[in-house]
C-alpha positions, 0 to 999 in steps of 0.5 A: 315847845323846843328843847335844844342841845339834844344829843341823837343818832342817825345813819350818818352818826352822832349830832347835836339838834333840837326836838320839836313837842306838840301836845304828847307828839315830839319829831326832831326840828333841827340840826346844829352840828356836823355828825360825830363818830360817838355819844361820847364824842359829842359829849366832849365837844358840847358838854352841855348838851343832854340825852335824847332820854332826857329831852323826852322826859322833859317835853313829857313831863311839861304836858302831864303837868297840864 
């Protein structure tokens, strides 16, 4: 499963990406943005986005269920 629209950090700054879960494992997967100064920056440009927090949760969550 991927999950889009995931805020997250580098050494680089702020981008928008996906995250890529297999089984109970999760790694990033891809990059879709330019690097951004802030959370809260990202935030502004793509409101729709969600947390690293909440992509977590959610890939988790759909493993438990099984």
């Amino acid at each position: 499963m991927i999950i889009n629209r995931v805020r997250m950090e580098s050494a680089a700054g702020w981008y928008l990406g996906s995250i890529e879960f297999v089984e109970d494992e999760a790694q990033p997967y891809d990059r879709h943005s330019l690097y951004y100064p802030s959370e809260e920056w990202l935030k502004r440009e793509f409101p729709r986005s969600i947390s690293l927090k909440d992509a977590f949760d959610r890939g988790m969550a759909r493993y438990k269920l099984r």
